[in-house]
C-alpha positions as CSV (number, residue, x, y, z in Angstrom):
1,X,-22.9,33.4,-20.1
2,X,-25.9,31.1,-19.5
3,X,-27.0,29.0,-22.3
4,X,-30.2,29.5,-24.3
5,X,-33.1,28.2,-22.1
6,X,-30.2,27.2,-19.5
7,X,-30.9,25.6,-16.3
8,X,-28.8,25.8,-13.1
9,X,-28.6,23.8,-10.3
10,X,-27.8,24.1,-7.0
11,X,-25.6,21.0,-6.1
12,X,-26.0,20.5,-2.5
13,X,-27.9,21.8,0.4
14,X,-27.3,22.6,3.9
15,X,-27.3,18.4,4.9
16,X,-25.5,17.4,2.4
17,X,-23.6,13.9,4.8
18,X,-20.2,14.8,5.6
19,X,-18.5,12.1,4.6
20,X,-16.6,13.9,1.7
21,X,-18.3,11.9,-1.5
22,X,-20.5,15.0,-2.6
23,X,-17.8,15.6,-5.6
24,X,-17.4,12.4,-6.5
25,X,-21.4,12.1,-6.8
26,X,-20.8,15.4,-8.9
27,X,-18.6,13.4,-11.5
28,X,-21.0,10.3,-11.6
29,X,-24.3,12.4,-12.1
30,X,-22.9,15.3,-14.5
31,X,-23.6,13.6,-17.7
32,X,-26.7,12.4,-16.7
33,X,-28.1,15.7,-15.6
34,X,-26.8,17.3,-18.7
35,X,-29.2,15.2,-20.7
36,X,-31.7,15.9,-18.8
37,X,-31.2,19.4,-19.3
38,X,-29.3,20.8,-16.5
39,X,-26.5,23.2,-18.5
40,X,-24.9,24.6,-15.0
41,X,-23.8,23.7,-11.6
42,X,-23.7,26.0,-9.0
43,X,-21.3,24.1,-6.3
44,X,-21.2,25.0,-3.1
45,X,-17.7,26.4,-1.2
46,X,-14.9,24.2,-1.9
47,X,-12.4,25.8,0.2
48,X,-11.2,24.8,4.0
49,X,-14.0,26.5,6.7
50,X,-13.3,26.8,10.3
51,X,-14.8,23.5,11.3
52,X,-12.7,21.4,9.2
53,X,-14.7,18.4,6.7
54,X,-18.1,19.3,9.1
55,X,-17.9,23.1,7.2
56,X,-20.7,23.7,5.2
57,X,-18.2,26.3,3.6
58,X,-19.7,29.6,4.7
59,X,-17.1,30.1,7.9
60,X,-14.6,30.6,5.2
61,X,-10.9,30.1,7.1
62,X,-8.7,29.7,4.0
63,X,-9.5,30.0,0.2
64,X,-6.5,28.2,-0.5
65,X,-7.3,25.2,0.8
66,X,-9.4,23.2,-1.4
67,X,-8.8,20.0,0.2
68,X,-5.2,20.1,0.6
69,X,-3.8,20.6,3.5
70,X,-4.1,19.3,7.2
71,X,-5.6,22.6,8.7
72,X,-9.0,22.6,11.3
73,X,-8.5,18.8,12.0
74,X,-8.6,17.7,8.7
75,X,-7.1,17.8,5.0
76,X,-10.0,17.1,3.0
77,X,-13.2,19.2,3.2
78,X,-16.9,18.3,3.8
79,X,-17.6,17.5,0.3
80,X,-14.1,15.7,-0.5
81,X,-10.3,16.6,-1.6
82,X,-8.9,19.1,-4.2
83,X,-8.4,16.1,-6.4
84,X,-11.9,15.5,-6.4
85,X,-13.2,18.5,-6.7
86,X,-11.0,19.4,-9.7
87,X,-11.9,16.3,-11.2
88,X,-15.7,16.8,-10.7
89,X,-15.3,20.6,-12.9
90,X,-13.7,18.1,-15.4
91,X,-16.1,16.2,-15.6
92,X,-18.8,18.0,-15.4
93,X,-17.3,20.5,-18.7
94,X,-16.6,17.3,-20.3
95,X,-20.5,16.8,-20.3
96,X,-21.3,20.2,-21.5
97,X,-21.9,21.9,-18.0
98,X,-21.0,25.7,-16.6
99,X,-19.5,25.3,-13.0
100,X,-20.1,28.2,-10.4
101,X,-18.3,28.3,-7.8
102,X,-19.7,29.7,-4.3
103,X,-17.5,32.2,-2.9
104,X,-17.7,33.9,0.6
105,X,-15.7,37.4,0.4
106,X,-17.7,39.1,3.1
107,X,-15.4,37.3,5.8
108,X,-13.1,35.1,7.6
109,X,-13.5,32.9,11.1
110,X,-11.3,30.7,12.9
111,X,-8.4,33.0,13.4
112,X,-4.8,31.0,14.1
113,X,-3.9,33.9,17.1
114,X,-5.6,36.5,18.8
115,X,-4.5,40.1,18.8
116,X,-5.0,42.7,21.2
117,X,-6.4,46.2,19.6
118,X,-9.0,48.6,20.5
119,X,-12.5,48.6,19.0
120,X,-15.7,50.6,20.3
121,X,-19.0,48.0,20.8
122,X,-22.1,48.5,19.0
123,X,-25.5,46.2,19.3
124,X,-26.2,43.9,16.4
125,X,-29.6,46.5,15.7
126,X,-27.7,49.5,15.7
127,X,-24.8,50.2,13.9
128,X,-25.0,53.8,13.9
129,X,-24.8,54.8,17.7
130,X,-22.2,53.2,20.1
131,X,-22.9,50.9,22.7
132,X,-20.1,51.8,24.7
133,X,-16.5,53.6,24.9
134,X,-13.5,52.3,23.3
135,X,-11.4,49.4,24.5
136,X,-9.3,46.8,24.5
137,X,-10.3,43.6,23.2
138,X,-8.5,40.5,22.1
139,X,-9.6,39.3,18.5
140,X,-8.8,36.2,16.6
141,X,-7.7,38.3,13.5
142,X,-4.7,36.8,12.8
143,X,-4.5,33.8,10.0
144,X,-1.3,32.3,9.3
145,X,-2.2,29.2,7.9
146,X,0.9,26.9,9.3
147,X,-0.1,24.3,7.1
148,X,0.2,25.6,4.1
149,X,3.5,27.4,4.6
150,X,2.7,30.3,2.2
151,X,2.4,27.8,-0.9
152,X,-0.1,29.9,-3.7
153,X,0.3,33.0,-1.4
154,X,2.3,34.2,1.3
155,X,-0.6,36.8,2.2
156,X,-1.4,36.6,5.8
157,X,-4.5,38.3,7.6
158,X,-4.2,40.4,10.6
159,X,-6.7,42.7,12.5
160,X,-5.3,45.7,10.2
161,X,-7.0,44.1,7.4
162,X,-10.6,43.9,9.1
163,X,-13.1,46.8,9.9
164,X,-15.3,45.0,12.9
165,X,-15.3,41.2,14.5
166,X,-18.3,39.8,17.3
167,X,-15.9,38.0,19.5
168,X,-13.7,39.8,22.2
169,X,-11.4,36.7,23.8
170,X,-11.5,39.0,26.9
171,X,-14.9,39.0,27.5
172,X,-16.6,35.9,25.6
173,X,-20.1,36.3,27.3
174,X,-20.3,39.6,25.3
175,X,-22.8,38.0,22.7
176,X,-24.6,40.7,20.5
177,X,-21.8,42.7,20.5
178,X,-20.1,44.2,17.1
179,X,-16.5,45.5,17.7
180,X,-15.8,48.2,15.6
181,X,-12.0,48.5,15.3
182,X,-9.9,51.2,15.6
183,X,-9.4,53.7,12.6
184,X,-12.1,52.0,11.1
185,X,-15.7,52.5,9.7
186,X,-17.9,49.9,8.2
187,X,-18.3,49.7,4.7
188,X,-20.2,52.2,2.6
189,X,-22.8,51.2,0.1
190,X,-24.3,48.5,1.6
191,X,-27.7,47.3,2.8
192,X,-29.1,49.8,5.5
193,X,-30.4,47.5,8.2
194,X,-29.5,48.3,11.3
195,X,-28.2,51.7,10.2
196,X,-25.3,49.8,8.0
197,X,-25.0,46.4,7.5
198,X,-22.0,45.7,6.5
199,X,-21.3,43.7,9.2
200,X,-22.5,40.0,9.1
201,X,-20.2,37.3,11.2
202,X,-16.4,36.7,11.9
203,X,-13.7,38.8,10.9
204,X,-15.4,41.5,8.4
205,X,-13.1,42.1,5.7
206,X,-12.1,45.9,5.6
207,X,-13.0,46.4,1.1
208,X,-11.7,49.9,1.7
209,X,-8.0,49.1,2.4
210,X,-6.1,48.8,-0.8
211,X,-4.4,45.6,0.2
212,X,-7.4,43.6,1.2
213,X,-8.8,44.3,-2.6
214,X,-5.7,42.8,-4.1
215,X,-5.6,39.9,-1.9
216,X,-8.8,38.9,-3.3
217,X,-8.7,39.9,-6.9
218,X,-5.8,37.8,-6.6
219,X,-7.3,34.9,-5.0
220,X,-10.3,35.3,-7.8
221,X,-7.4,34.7,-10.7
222,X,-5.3,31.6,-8.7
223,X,-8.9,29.9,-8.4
224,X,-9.7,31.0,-12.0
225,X,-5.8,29.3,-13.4
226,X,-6.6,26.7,-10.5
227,X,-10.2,25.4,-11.3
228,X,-11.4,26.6,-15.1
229,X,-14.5,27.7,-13.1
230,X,-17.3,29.6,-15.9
231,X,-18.4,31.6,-12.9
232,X,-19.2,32.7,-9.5
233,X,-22.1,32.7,-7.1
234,X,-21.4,35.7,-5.1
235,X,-22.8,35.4,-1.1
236,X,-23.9,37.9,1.1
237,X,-23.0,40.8,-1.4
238,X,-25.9,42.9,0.7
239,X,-23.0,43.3,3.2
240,X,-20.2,44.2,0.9
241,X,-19.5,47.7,-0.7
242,X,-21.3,47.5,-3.6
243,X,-18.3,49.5,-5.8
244,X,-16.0,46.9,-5.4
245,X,-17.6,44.3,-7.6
246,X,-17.4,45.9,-10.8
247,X,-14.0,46.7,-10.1
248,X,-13.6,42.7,-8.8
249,X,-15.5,41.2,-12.1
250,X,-13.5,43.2,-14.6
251,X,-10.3,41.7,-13.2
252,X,-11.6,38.0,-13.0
253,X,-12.9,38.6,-16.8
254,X,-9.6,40.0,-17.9
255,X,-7.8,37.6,-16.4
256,X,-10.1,34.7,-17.9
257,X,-10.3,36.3,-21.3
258,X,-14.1,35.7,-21.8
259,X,-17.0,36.3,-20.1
260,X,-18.1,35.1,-16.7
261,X,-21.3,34.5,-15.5
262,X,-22.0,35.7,-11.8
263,X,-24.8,35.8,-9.6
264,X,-25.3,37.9,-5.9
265,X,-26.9,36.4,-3.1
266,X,-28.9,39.9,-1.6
267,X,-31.3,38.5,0.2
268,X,-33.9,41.1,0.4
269,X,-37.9,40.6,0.0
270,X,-38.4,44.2,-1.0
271,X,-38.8,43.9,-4.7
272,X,-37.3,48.1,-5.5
273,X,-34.3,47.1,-3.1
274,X,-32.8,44.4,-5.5
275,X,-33.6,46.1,-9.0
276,X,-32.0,48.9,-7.5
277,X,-28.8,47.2,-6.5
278,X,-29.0,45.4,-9.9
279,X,-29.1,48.7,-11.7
280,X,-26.5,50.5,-9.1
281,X,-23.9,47.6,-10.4
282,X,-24.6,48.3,-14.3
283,X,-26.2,45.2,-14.8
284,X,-22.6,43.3,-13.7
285,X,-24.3,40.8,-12.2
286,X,-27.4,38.7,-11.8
287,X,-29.4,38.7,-8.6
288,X,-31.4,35.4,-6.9
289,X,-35.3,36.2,-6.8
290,X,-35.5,36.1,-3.7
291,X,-39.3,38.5,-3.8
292,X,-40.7,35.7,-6.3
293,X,-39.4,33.0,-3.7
294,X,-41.2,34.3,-0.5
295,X,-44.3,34.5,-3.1
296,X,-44.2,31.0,-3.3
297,X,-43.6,30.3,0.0
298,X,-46.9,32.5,0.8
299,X,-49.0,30.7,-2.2
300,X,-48.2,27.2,-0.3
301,X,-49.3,28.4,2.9
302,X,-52.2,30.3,1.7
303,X,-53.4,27.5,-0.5
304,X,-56.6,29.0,-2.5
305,X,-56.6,32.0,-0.8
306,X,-53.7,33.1,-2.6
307,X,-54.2,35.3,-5.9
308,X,-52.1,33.3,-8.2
309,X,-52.1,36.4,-10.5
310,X,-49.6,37.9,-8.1
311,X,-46.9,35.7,-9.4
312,X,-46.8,37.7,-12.6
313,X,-45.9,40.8,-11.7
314,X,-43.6,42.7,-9.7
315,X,-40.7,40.2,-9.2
316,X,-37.3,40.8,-10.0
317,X,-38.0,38.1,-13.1
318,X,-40.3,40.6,-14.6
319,X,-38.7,43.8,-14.1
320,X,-34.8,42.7,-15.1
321,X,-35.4,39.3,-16.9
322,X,-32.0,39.4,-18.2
323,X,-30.6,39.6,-14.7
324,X,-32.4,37.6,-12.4
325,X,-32.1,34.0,-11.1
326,X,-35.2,32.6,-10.3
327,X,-35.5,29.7,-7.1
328,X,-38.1,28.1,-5.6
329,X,-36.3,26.9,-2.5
330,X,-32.5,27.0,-1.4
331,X,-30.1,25.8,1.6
332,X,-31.3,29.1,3.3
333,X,-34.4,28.8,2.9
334,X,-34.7,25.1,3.5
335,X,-36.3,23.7,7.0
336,X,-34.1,24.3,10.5
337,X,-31.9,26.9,8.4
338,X,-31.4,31.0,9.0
339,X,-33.7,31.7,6.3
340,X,-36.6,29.3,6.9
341,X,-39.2,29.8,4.4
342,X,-40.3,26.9,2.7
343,X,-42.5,26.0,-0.1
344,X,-44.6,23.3,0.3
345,X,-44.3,19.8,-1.1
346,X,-47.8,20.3,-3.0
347,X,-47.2,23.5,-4.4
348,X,-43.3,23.0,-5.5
349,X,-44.6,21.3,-9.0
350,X,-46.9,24.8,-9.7
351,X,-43.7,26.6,-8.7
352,X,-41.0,24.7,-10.9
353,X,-43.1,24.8,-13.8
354,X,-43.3,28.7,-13.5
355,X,-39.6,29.1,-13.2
356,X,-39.1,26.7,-15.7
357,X,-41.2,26.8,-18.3
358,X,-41.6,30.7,-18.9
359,X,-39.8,33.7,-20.8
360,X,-38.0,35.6,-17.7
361,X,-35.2,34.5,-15.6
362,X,-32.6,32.2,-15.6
363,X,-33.9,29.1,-13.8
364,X,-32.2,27.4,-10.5
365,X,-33.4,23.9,-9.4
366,X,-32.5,22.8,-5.7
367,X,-30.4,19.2,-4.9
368,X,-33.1,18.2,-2.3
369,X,-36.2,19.2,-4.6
370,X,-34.5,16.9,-7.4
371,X,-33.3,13.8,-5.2
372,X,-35.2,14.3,-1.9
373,X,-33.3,14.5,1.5
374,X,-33.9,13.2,4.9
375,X,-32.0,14.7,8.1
376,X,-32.6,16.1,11.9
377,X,-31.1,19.1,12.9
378,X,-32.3,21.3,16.8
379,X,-34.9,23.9,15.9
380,X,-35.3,27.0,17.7
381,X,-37.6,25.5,20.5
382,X,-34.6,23.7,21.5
383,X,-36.2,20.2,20.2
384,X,-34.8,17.9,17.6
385,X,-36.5,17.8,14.4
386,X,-36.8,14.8,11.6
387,X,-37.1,16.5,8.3
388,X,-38.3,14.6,5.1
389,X,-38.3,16.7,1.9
390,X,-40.0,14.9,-1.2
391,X,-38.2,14.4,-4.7
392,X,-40.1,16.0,-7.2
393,X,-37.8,14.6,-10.1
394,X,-40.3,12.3,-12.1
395,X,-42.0,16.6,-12.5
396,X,-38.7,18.5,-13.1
397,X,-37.8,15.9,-15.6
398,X,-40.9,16.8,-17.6
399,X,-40.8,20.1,-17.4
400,X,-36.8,19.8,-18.7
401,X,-37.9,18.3,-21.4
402,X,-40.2,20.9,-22.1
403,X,-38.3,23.8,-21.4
404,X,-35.6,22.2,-23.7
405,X,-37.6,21.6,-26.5
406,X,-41.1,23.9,-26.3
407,X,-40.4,27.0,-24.0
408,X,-39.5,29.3,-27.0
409,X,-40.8,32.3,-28.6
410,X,-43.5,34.4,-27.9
411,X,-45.4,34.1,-24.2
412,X,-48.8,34.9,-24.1
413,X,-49.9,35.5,-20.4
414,X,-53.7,34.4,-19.1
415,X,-53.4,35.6,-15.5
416,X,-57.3,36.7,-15.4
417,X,-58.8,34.4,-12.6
418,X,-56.8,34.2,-8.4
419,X,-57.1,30.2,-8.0
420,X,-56.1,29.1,-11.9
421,X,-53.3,30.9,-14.6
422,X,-51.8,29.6,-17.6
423,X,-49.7,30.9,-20.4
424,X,-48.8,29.5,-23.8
425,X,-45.2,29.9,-25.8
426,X,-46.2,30.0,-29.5
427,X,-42.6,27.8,-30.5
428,X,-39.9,29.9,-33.1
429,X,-38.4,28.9,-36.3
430,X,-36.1,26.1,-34.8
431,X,-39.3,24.9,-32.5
432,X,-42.2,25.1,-33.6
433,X,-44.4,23.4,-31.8
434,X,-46.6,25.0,-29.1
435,X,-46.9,24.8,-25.5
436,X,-49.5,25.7,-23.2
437,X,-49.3,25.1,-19.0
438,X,-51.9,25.9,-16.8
439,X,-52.1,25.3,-13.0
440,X,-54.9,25.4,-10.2
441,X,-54.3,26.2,-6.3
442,X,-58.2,25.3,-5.4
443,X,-60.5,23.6,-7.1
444,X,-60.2,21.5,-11.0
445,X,-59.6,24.2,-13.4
446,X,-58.9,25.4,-16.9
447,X,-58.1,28.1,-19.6
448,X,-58.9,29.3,-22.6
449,X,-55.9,30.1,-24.4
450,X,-54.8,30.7,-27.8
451,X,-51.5,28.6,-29.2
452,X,-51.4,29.8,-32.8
453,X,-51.5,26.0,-33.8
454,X,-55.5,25.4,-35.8
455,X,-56.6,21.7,-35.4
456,X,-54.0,20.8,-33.4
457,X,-53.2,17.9,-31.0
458,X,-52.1,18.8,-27.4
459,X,-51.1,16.2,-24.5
460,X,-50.3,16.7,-20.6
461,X,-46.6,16.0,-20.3
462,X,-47.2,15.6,-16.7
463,X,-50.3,12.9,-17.7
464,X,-52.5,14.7,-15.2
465,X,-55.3,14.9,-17.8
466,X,-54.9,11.4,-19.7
467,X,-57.6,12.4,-22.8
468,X,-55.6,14.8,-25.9
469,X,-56.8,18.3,-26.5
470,X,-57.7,19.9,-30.0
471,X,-57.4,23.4,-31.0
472,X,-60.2,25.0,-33.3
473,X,-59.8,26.5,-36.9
474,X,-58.1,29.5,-34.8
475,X,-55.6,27.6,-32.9
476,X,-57.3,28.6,-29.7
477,X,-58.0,25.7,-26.6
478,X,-59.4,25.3,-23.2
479,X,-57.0,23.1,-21.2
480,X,-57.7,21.6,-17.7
481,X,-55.4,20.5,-15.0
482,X,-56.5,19.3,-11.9
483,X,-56.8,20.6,-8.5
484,X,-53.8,22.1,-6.8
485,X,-51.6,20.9,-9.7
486,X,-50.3,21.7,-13.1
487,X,-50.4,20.0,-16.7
488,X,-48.0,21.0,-19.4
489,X,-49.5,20.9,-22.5
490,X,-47.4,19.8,-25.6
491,X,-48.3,20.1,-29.4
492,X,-48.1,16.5,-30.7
């Protein structure tokens, strides 16, 4: 489970170079980022995609293949080899860190040979109502990995062990198309857009046939033995029978003999949706914020016509605290990807300091918001786009520090006022020093707020506001910060 004030970061982003060094950076940086205050990695899919060392990792082709084997043009992957990888988790434990590992269950792409079977078509928007009669396709559904020879599993995928694929080899113009195979239904107890959403991309693993469910409970314990991983980041579980992760967890816990951590990516901006699908699972597993991230995203663009008293209520961080990862930006999200939503450079300070410095959630800090990141990619309009995204380090350093050694005990809340907030933590037995942090979206600001410290001295870690602040006989304060930032105010 996550450490006490733990804080996890996302180890990459979608532009990551692909020149395979990213674990090797992993192994230089570890230590250093667990004195910062970093106690957990989330890394991102270390297993062979369908485009070879250009994968990102999400067009998963095999799991097996961490860098091992010449399969899709190349043995390594985009972030280096097995070796590497394995010894990044080594050193990364060796400096006190959690590893997550990213793993893709939803599907498979890059089939070895294509099958002929018969599927009905349905429109990406509507799952429910077919688009057409039955028919013969040709699908690229089966994997036989060549390469590997059947060395950590002799399982090999064919189109009996998928429920729907979006490419018919017969007919490749057919874009927008969802095959629905034979015998088949799409999952139950998933998301409901489009009717059912259980399809996504690829090959759409089939979660109700028996077989499929021990191939990956038994790829979950070979990576377990294989990597000494302290947990998983579950993707696209919106799209995946909900039933089947309980069942999934308490093998890969059994198997480990302790507890795991893991986190599902169910990307979702209705707020109900996710608590729901939290409390459906038993509380299993943790879920990203993804409401309290579009908030942000909103409170950038907005500027000072956003209520900033909206950030304290009704996000997944305040309703299941003990279940909830909180984000301000991810490799979704970032610019020229699926997700694109954004938060500002000016507002990501106000935004880190809330997930970091408060009660609820366990916090999540993004690779390019940390160390900055340059790259192009072609947007929708067909044009090529320069992106620059600023390091905010010299900030999230700060409010490490803080988090690490002030964000404890009781939270007292002062969201009272749309354009300036603040809270206070009131320190514990171990930490007893106070905190207050206070942030503007318009114009200079402050708050009156009480820190249960009486003639006390108070300075701005983020040395917004250079002069100290005193408390009065009843430990209570006004403290500034200036327009459209923050200031983190520590008891000296």
């Amino acid at each position: 489970m996550a450490a006490t004030n733990g804080v996890m970061m996302q180890y990459f982003h979608w532009y990551n170079p692909a020149d395979g060094t990213l674990w090797d950076e992993v192994s230089r940086n570890a230590s250093e980022l667990a004195q910062a205050g970093i106690t957990a990695f989330w890394l991102p899919p270390a297993y062979k995609g369908c485009n070879g060392a250009s994968d990102v990792g999400y067009a998963v082709y095999d799991m097996y293949d961490l860098g091992e084997f010449e399969q899709k043009g190349s043995v390594r992957t985009k972030y280096g080899s097995k070796a590497q990888y394995l010894a990044a988790i080594q050193s990364a434990q060796a400096a006190g860190l959690q590893i997550y590992a990213d793993t893709v269950l939803n599907h498979r792409m890059g089939g070895d040979v294509a099958e002929p079977c018969r599927a009905t078509p349905f429109l990406q928007n509507d799952r429910i109502n077919a688009a057409g009669e039955a028919r013969e396709i040709s699908a690229y559904t089966q994997f036989n990995f060549p390469a590997r020879q059947g060395k950590y599993s002799t399982f090999q995928w064919n189109h009996t062990h998928f429920d729907a694929v979006d490419y018919d080899a017969n007919n490749p113009n057919s874009h927008d198309t969802i095959y629905l195979l034979e015998g088949k239904q799409f999952d139950d107890e998933v998301a409901l857009d489009a009717g059912n959403y259980a399809y996504l991309m690829g090959c759409d693993l089939d979660f109700q046939n028996p077989a499929v469910q021990d191939e990956v409970i038994n790829w979950g314990k070979w990576t377990l033995d294989t990597t000494g991983i302290d947990g998983f980041r579950l993707d696209a579980i919106k799209h995946i029978a909900a039933w089947f992760f309980p069942t999934w967890i308490d093998a890969m816990e059994r198997h480990a003999g302790k507890d795991l951590f893991v986190v599902g990516e169910y990307w979702t901006p209705d707020l109900q949706e996710l608590v729901d699908y939290i409390d459906r699972l038993g509380g299993r597993i943790a879920a990203f914020d993804v409401p309290l991230h579009y908030q942000f995203h909103i409170a950038s663009r907005q500027g000072a016509d956003y209520n900033l008293c909206q950030l304290g209520f009704n996000n997944v961080e305040q309703r299941r605290p003990d279940h909830v990862v909180t984000f301000v930006d991810n490799h979704d999200s970032q610019p020229m990807q699926a997700l694109e939503s954004p938060v500002e450079a000016w507002f990501k300070p106000l935004a880190y300091a809330f997930i970091l410095l408060r009660q609820q959630g366990y916090p999540c800090i993004f690779y390019p918001d940390y160390y900055g990141a340059s790259y192009s990619d072609t947007g929708k309009d067909g044009q090529t786009h320069e992106i620059t995204l600023a390091s905010h380090r010299f900030l999230i350093d700060r409010f490490l520090h803080a988090r690490q050694h002030y964000a404890y005990g009781q939270q007292c809340d002062y969201f009272d006022f749309p354009n300036c907030i603040g809270w206070t933590r009131l320190g514990d037995t171990e930490h007893p020093k106070a905190m207050a942090v206070v942030m503007s979206n318009g114009l200079a600001g402050y708050k009156r707020m009480y820190v249960g410290q009486a003639k006390a001295r108070f300075n701005d870690l983020t040395a917004h506001c250079p002069e100290p602040i005193h408390t009065n006989a009843d430990g209570w304060a006004s403290f500034p910060c200036p327009a459209g930032s923050v200031s983190v105010w520590l008891q000296h």
